[in-house]
Every structure is written in structure tokens, then in C-alpha cells.
C-alpha positions as CSV (number, residue, x, y, z in Angstrom):
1,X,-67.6,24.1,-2.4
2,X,-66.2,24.5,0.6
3,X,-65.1,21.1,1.8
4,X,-63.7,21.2,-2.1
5,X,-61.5,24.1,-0.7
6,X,-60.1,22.5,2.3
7,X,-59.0,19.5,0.7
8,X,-57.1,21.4,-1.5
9,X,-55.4,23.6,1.2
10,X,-55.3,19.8,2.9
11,X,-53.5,18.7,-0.3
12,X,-51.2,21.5,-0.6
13,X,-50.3,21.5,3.3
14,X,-49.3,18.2,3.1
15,X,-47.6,18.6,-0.2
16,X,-45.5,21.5,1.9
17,X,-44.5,18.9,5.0
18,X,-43.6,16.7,2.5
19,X,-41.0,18.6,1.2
20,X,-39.5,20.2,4.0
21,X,-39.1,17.3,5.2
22,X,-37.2,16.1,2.1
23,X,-35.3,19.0,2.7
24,X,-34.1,18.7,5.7
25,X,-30.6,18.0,7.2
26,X,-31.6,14.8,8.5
27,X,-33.1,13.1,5.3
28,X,-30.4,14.7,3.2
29,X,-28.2,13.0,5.2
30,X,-29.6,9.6,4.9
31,X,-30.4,10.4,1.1
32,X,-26.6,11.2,0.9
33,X,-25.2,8.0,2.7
34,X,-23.2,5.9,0.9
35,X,-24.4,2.8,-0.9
36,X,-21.4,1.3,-1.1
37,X,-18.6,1.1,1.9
38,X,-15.0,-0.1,2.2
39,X,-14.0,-0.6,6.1
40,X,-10.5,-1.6,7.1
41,X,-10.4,-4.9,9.5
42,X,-10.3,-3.8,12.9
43,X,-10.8,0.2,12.5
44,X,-14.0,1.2,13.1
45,X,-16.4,3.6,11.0
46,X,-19.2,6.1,11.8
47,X,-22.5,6.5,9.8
48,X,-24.0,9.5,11.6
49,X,-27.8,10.9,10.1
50,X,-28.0,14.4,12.1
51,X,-29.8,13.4,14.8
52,X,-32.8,11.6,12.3
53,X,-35.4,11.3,15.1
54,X,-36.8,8.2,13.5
55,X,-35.7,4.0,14.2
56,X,-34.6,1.4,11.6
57,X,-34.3,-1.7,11.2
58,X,-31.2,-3.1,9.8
59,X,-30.9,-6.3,8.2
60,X,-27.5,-8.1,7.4
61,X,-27.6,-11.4,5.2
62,X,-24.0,-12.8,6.5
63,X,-22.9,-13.4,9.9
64,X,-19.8,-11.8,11.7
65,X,-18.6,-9.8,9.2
66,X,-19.4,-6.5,11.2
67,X,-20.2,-5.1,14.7
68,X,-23.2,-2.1,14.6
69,X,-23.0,-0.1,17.9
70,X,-21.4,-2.7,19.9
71,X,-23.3,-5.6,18.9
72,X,-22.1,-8.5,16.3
73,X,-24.5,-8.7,13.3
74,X,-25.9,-11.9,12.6
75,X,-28.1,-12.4,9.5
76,X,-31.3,-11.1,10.1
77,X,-32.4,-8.0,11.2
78,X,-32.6,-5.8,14.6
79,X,-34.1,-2.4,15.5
80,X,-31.3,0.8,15.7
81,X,-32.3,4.4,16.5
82,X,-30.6,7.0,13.5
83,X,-30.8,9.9,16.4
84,X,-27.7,8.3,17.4
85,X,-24.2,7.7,14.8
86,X,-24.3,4.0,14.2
87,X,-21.2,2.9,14.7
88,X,-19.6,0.1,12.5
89,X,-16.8,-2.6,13.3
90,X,-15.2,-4.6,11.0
91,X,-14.4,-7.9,12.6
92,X,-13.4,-10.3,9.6
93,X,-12.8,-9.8,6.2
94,X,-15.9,-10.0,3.7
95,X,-18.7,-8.9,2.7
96,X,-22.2,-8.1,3.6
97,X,-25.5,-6.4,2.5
98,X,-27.5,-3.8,5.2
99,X,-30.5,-2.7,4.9
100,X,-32.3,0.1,6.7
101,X,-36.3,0.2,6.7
102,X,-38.2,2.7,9.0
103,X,-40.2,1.1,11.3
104,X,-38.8,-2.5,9.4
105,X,-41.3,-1.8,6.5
106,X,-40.5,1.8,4.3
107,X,-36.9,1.1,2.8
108,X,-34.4,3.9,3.2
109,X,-31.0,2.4,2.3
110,X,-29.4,-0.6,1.2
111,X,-25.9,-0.2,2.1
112,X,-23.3,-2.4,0.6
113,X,-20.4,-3.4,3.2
114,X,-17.4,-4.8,2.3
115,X,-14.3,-5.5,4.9
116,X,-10.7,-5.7,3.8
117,X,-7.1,-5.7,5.6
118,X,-5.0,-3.3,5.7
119,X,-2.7,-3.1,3.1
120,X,1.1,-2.2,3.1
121,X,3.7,-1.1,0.4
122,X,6.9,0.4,0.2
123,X,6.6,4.0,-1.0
124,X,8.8,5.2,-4.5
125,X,10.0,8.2,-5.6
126,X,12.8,6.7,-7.5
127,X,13.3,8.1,-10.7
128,X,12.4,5.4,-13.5
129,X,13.5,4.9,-17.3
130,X,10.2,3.7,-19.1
131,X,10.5,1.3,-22.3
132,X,7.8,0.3,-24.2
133,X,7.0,-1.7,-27.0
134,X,3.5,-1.5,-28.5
135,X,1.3,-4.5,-30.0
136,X,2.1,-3.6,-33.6
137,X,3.3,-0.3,-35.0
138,X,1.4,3.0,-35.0
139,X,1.0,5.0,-38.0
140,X,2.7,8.7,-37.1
141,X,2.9,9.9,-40.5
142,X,3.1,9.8,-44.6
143,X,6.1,10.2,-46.3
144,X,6.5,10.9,-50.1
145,X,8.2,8.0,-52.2
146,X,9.9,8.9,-55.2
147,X,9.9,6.4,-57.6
148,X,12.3,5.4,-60.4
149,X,10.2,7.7,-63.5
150,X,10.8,10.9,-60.7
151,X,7.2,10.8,-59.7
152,X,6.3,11.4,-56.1
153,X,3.5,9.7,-54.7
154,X,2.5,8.0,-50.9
155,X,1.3,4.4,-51.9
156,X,0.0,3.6,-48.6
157,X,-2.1,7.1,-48.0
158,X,-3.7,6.7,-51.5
159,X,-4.7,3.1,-50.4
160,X,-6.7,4.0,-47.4
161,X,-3.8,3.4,-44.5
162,X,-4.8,6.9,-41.5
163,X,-2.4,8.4,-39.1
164,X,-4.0,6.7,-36.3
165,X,-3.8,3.3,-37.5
166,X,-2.0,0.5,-35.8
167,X,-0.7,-1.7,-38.0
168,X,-0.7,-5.5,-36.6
169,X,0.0,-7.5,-39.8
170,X,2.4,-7.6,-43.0
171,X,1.7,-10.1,-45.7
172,X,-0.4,-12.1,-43.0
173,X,2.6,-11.7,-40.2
174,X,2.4,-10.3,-37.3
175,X,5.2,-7.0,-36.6
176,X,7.1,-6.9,-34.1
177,X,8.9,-3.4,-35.2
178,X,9.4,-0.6,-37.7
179,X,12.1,-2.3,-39.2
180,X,10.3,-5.9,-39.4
181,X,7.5,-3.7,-42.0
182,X,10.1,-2.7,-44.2
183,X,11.5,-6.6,-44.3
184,X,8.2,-7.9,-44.9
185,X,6.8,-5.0,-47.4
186,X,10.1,-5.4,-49.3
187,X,9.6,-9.3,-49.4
188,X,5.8,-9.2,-51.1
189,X,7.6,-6.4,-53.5
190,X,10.8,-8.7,-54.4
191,X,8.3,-11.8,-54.9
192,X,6.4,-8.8,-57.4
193,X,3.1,-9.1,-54.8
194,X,1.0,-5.7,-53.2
195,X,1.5,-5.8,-49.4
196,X,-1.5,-6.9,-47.0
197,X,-1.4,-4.5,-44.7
198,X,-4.2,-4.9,-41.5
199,X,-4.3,-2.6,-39.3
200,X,-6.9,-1.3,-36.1
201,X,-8.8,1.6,-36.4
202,X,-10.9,2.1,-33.3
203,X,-12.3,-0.7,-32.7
204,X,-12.3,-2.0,-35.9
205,X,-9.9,-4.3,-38.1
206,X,-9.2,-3.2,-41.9
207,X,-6.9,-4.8,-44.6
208,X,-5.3,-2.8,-47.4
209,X,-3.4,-3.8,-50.4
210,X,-0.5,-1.1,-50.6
211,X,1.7,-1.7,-53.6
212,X,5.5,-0.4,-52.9
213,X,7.4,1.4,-55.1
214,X,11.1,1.2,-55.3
215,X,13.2,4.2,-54.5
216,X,16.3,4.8,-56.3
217,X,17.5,7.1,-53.2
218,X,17.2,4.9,-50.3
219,X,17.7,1.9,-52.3
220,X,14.5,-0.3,-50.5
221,X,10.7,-0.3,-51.9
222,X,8.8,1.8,-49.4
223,X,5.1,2.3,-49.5
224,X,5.1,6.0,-47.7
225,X,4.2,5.7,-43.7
226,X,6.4,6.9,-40.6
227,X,5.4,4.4,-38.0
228,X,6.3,4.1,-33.9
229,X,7.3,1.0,-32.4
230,X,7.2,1.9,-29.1
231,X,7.8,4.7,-26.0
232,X,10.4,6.1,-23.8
233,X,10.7,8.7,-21.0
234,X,11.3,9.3,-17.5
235,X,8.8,8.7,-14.8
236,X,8.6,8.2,-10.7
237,X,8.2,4.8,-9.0
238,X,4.9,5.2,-7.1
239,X,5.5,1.6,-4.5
240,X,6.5,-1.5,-4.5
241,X,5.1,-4.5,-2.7
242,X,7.9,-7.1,-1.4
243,X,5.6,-9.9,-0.7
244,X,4.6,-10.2,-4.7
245,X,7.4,-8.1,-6.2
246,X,4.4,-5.6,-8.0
247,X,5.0,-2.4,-8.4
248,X,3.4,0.6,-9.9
249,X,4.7,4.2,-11.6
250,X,3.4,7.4,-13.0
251,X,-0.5,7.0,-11.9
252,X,-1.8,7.6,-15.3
253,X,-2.0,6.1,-18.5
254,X,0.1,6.5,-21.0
255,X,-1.2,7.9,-23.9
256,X,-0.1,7.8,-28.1
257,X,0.7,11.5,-28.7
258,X,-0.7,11.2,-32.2
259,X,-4.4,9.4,-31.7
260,X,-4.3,10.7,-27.7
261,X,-5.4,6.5,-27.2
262,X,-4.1,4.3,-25.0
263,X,-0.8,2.6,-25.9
264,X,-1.4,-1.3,-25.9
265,X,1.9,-2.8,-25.3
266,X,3.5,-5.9,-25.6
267,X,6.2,-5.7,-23.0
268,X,8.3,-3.0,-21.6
269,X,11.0,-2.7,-18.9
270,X,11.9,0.1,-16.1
271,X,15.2,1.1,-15.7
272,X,17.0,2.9,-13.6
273,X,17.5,6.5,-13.7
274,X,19.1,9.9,-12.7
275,X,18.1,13.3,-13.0
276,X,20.7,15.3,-14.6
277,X,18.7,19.0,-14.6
278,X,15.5,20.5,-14.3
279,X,13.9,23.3,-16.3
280,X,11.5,24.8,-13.8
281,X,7.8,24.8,-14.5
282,X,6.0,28.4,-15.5
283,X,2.5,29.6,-16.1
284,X,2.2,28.0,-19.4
285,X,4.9,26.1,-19.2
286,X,4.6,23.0,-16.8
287,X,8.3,22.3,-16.7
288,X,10.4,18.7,-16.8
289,X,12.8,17.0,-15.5
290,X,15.8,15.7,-17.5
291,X,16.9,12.4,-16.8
292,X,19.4,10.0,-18.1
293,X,19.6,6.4,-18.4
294,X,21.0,3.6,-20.3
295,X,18.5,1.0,-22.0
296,X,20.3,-2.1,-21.2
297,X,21.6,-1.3,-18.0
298,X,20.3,-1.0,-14.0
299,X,17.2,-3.1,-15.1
300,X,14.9,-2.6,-12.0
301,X,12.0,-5.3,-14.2
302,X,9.5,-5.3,-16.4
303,X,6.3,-4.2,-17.3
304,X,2.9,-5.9,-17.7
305,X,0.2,-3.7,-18.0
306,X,-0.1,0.4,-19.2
307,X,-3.6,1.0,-17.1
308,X,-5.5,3.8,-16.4
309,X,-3.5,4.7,-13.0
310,X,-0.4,3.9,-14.5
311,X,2.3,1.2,-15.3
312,X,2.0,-2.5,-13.6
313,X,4.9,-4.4,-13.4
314,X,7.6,-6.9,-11.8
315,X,10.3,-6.3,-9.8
316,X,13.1,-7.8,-11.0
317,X,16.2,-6.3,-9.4
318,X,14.8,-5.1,-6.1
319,X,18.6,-3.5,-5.7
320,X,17.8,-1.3,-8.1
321,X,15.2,0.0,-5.6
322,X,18.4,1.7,-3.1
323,X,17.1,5.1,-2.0
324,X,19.6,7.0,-3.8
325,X,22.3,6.6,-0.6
326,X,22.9,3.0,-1.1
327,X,20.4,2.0,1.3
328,X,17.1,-0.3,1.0
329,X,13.3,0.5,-0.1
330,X,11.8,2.1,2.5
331,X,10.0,0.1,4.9
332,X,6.5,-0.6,4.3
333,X,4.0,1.7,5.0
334,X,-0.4,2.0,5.5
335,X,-2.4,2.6,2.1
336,X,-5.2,4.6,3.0
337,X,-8.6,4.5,1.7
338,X,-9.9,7.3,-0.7
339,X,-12.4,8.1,2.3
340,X,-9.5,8.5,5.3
341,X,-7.7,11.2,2.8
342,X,-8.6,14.6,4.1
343,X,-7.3,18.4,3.6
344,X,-4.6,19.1,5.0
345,X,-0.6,18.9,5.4
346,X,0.6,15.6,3.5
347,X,4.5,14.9,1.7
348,X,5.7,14.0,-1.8
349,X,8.5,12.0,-2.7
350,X,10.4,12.7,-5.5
351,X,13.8,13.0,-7.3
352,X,15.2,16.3,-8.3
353,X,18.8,15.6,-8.4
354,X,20.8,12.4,-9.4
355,X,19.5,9.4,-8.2
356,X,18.6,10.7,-4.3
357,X,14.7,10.2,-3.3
358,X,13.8,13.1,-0.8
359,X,10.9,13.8,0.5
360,X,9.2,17.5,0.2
361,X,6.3,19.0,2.3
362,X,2.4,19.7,0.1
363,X,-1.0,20.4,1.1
364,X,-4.0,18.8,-0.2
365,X,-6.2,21.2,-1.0
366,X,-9.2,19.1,-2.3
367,X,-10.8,16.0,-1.9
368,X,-13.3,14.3,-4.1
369,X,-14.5,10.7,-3.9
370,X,-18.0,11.9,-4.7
371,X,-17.1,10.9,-8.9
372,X,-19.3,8.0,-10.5
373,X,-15.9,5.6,-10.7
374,X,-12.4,5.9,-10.4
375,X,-10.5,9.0,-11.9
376,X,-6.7,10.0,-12.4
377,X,-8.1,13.1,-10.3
378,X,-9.5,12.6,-6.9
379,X,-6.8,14.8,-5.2
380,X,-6.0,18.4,-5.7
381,X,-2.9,19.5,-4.1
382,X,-0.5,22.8,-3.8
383,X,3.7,22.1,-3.2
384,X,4.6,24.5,0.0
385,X,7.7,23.3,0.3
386,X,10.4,26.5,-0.6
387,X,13.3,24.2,-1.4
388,X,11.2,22.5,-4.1
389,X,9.5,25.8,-5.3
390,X,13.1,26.9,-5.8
391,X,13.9,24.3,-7.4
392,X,11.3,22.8,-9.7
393,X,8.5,26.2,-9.8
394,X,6.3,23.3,-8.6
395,X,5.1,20.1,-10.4
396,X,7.2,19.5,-13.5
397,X,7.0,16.9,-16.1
398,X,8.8,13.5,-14.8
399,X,7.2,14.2,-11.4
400,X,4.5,11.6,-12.5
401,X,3.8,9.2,-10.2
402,X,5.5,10.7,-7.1
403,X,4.0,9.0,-4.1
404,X,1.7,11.5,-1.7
405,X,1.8,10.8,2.3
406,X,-0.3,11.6,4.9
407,X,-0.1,11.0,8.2
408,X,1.9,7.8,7.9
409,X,-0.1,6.5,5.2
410,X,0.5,6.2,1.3
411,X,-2.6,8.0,0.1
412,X,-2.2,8.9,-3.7
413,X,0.4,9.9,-6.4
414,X,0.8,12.9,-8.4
415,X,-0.3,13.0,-12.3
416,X,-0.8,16.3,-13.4
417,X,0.6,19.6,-13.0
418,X,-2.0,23.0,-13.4
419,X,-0.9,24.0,-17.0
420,X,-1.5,28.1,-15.6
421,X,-0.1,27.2,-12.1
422,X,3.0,25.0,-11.7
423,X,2.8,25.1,-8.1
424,X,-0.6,23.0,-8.7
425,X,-2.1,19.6,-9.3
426,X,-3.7,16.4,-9.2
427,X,-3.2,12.9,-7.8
428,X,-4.7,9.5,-8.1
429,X,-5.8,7.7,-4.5
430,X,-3.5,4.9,-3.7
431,X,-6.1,2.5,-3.3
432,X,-7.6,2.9,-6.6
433,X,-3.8,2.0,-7.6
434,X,-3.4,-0.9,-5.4
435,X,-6.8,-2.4,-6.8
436,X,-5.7,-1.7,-10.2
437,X,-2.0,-3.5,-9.5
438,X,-4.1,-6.5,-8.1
439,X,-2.9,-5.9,-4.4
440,X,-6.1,-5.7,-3.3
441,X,-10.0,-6.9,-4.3
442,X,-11.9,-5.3,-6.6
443,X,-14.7,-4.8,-4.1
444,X,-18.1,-3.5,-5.2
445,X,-16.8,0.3,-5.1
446,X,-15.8,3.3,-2.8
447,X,-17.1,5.2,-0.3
448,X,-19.0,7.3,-2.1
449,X,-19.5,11.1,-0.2
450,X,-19.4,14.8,-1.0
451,X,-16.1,16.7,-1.7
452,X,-14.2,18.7,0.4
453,X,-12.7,21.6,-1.0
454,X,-11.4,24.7,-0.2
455,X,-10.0,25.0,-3.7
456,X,-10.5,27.7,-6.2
457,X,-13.1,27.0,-8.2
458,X,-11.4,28.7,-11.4
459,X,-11.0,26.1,-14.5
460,X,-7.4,25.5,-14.9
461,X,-6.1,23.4,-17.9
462,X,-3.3,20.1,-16.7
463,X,-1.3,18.2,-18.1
464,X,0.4,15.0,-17.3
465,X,3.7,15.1,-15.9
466,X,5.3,11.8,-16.9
């Protein structure tokens, strides 16, 4: 009975080690390392464990690619002691797999490495025209038709056709634009056939026979559907990369205002343009800017891709680029990795009269790369500058994609404003942009490692300030 006892107490004791051990600074650490790392050729990175009183054995599977504590990994593996911070060197671009194992037989970490140069753009803040045209048309609305007998009815409602839907094909041809449905809907009516109608729902493809019906007012069958063609508004350049002519705007996605999806687009073109007012943002009210410009004029290029941190596109009049005095782009500064951003003092640049870029002080007041991917939201950041408090209240609509510096380095761009707090809001991390634009590899992911905040915690609504 009582040998029973003490290997209970036994069991429970150990139990108790066991998890004040899990508990402690020093494994937490290690259990909160990152998996995956991004280091910058030639700048060298800490991995420091609190002082875990316990030696490793690291194992690499590629030669060169880094230096731990002095000494060039080769594949294979060595002994290092975690008391100490090991300290990494990138020596050539690539990519490599570590592997800590106490006393080279418990596994503790696999740790992906992956080395990269340091990249370079030419910051924005230009304002931009934005022109869109989407694959298809998008279905905004229905519309009575009155028909010749003074009955009102919506043909292509009763037939199954949502707001919502895209509509791709007429009569088995693709659209190209609003008017293009009413030519082809008004051919299959003249040659006395329904209209084939497909359209997207989702994901998934439907086809509906609408039959038109001929209205004595506007003199043209109609079957009953407001439909979009396309987008435009004002936005901020973000950079712009002279080697390859890419550039990239806004830092969000642009969204349909109807279905809140995506806009798939078909091609688009930035212009140039020039802020003629600003109504200032207000708790409630997030603000704009107002800008002008002139579709087929000051054609800075076009547009290939609406992504999830913003627009992608070529360059193709890098004069339309002048900083608002008549002189160049800016010259090319650092992108900094979502791990070197920190709290602190940082700069947007932005447009808030005519066509001049100027450059206005903020403080990042949060920092999280601890998300499970990439996010429109990895910086949190308060304007301190008085000139654009006066100004703007803040963030304002058209702010969108206004490039964030710190310390010499391109870091992020804004793309909301705090809905309840003008003076508020979040940003993107330039190298999840520069990935996105191609400028960089895809990699295996980001350093992964708590947030540092000393934000309010309160819930506060955004919006996107495009």
C-alpha cells in the first residue's frame, strides 16, 4: 500500500517538473521560435532561447548558404549551446533546412532558412486615376421593362439572372461591355430567339434563357438588368521598380461594392492625377480625397493584376512618375522585411494638394507578423503629423496605398482608416507587396513571432481608403 503511495506522489512529482518546465521562459522560447525565416544577404540575425541551459545539435542539408555563430554550415550537423543567442549569417542566397535535437537525438525545431537580397524600389505617393475593366459585366440591379400591351415585368429576374452575377456570355459571345449586352440581346430578339445568357455565380457557371421584350419608350428590347462594366477612382502609387518597370498601388484589393468579391479584370490603366480638395475624415466619417483626372490623358501604364495587396501593373510613361515639382522618382530605397518593422517613429507619403508628393511624420503603433499568412493588416499606425491632422483629420479615403518609411526603408502602405478614429489605421508590409508584384521569391513564409503592441485593444471598425 505504501510503495502504491509513493509511486503515485512519484508520478505526480514528475508530472509537476514536467510542466514547469514546459512552462518556463526558456522552453517557451524555443516552442515560440520561428519555423520559417527570411534573412537578408549579408545582415546577420539572432535566435536567442533565454539562456536554455541545454546543447543542440544542428543539422543543415545544403552547404554555404549560412554562417551559425561564426562558423560556415556545411551539410551535416555540429553541436551548439542554446545558453548562448545563436547567431546566423547569410552568406549566399538560398535556401536551407536546420534542425535542432537535444543532445543530437530529442527533436526540438526544424527551422526553415531561406536567404534573399536586398531589395530596392522607388517609393510613391503620387496620386493615381484607376480604370478598370472587369471580365464580363456584373449584375448591379433589375429594372422594370414596360412592354408594348403596358405591362411591367423584369424578364431576366423572373428567369433566374441574381444581383451578384457576372455575366460572361450573350448568345454564346463573350461581352466586352454594357453596351455590347444590349447589341447582342437585341440581335437574338430581332432574329425572334430568347437570349443565352451565362453567367458566374460563385464558383459556379449557369445559363439562362431570358426572352426580351420590346419597349416602346426607349425604343430597344431590353430584358431588365443594370449591369457594371468596370471601376474608377482615385488611389496612391505605393513604388515602382526601374529595373522591371512594376509597380504597385493602394495595398488592397479592390472589391465589387455590390457582392463585396473581388473584381476580376481584364485590363485597366493608371492615370495621372491631382487632388483638387479634401473633405476631412470624422468619427464616423473616414473622409476622401477629391481628385481629378482625364481618362485618356497622362497615361502613367497599365494594369495586370487586382491582388489581394493591391493593383500590379506596368510602367509605361515613367514621366508621369515626376514628384509633383517636375523632378524624377525618387531614388531607390531598402524594402524591409515584416520582422525589421518595429514601433516607433516612421513617414507617409501622400498627396493632399494638386499633384505635389510630400512626405508627413506617423507612428506605428503595432506590429503583428504572428497571423497564419499574409494580411492587408500587419501594421497599426497613428498620423502625428499637425499639418496633416489639419488638413485631412487623419487617414481619408484616396490615402490608399500611401507608402510607410522607417528608418530609410520602405516598410508597408496604408489601406484602412479606423471608421471611429480618422487619425487611425492599418497598413500592409512592403515585402508581402513586393512578393505579390513578383519582385521577389515566394519563399516558404515569414518570420513568424509575437506582436508588439502598445495599441488599444478596443475593437474599432475600418474601412478601405482607396
Amino acid at each position: 500500500m505504501k510503495n502504491s503511495r509513493r509511486r503515485q506522489m512519484t508520478g505526480l512529482l514528475l508530472v509537476a517538473v514536467v510542466l514547469v518546465a514546459v512552462a518556463s521562459p526558456p522552453l517557451q522560447s524555443l516552442a515560440n521560435s520561428p519555423r520559417e525565416m527570411r534573412l537578408v544577404l549579408g545582415e546577420e540575425q539572432e535566435l536567442d532561447f533565454l539562456g536554455l541551459p541545454l546543447s543542440a545539435v544542428v543539422r543543415s542539408d545544403r552547404d554555404g548558404v549560412i554562417r551559425i555563430n561564426g562558423q560556415t554550415a556545411s551539410a551535416g550537423r555540429w553541436t551548439v549551446d542554446l545558453s548562448h543567442p545563436l547567431a546566423l549569417r547569410p552568406m549566399e542566397a538560398g535556401r536551407c533546412q536546420l534542425e535542432l535535437a537535444l543532445f543530437g537525438v530529442v527533436p526540438l525545431r526544424r527551422i526553415s532558412v531561406e536567404v534573399v537580397p536586398r531589395l530596392s524600389v522607388s517609393p510613391g505617393g503620387q496620386s493615381i486615376g484607376i480604370l478598370l475593366r472587369t471580365k464580363g459585366v456584373t449584375v448591379v440591379g433589375h429594372a422594370p421593362v414596360e412592354g408594348a400591351d403596358g405591362q411591367t415585368g423584369y424578364p431576366a429576374r423572373d428567369a433566374g439572372i441574381r444581383v451578384g452575377d457576372v455575366i460572361l456570355k450573350v448568345d454564346g459571345v463573350e461581352v466586352t461591355s454594357s453596351q455590347h449586352v444590349v447589341f447582342l440581346v437585341n440581335r437574338c430578339a430581332r432574329e425572334g430567339r430568347p437570349a443565352a445568357i451565362e453567367v458566374t455565380r460563385g464558383e459556379a457557371g449557369l445559363r439562362f434563357e431570358v426572352a426580351p421584350v420590346y419597349s416602346e419608350r426607349e425604343r430597344i428590347f431590353q430584358v431588365g438588368l443594370y449591369v457594371r462594366d468596370g471601376a474608377a477612382g482615385v488611389g496612391t502609387l505605393t513604388f515602382y521598380d526601374e529595373r522591371t518597370g512594376v509597380f504597385m498601388a493602394l495595398g488592397h484589393v479592390i472589391s465589387d461594392s455590390t457582392t463585396s468579391r473581388p473584381l476580376a479584370i481584364s485590363d485597366g490603366r493608371v492615370v495621372r492625377a491631382s487632388v483638387a480638395h479634401v473633405r476631412p475624415g470624422r468619427r464616423g466619417d473616414p473622409g476622401e480625397k477629391e481628385g481629378t483626372f482625364v481618362e485618356d490623358q497622362d497615361v502613367i501604364g497599365r494594369i495586370t493584376a487586382n491582388t489581394e495587396f493591391g493593383l500590379v501593373g506596368l510602367v509605361t510613361q515613367p514621366a508621369g512618375l515626376q514628384d509633383g515639382t517636375g523632378g524624377p522618382p525618387d531614388d531607390a530605397m531598402p524594402v524591409a522585411l515584416a520582422r525589421e518593422v518595429t514601433v516607433g517613429a516612421a513617414e507617409i507619403r501622400t498627396v493632399v494638394d494638386g499633384t505635389k508628393v510630400e512626405t508627413f511624420s506617423v507612428e506605428i503603433i503595432r506590429v503583428d507578423t504572428s497571423q497564419t499568412g499574409p494580411a492587408p493588416k500587419g501594421i497599426t499606425l497613428r498620423v502625428t503629423d499637425p499639418a496633416l491632422l489639419e488638413t485631412t483629420g487623419g487617414i481619408v479615403q484616396g490615402m490608399s496605398g500611401s507608402p510607410i518609411i522607417q528608418n530609410g526603408r520602405l516598410v508597408g502602405a496604408v489601406t484602412h482608416v479606423f471608421v471611429n478614429d480618422p487619425t487611425r489605421g492599418y497598413g500592409v508590409f512592403a515585402e508581402w507587396m513586393v512578393r505579390e508584384a513578383g519582385l521577389a521569391p515566394a519563399g516558404t513564409g515569414l518570420l513568424a513571432q509575437p506582436a508588439t503592441s502598445t495599441a488599444d485593444p478596443a475593437a474599432l471598425s475600418a474601412a478601405c481608403c482607396r
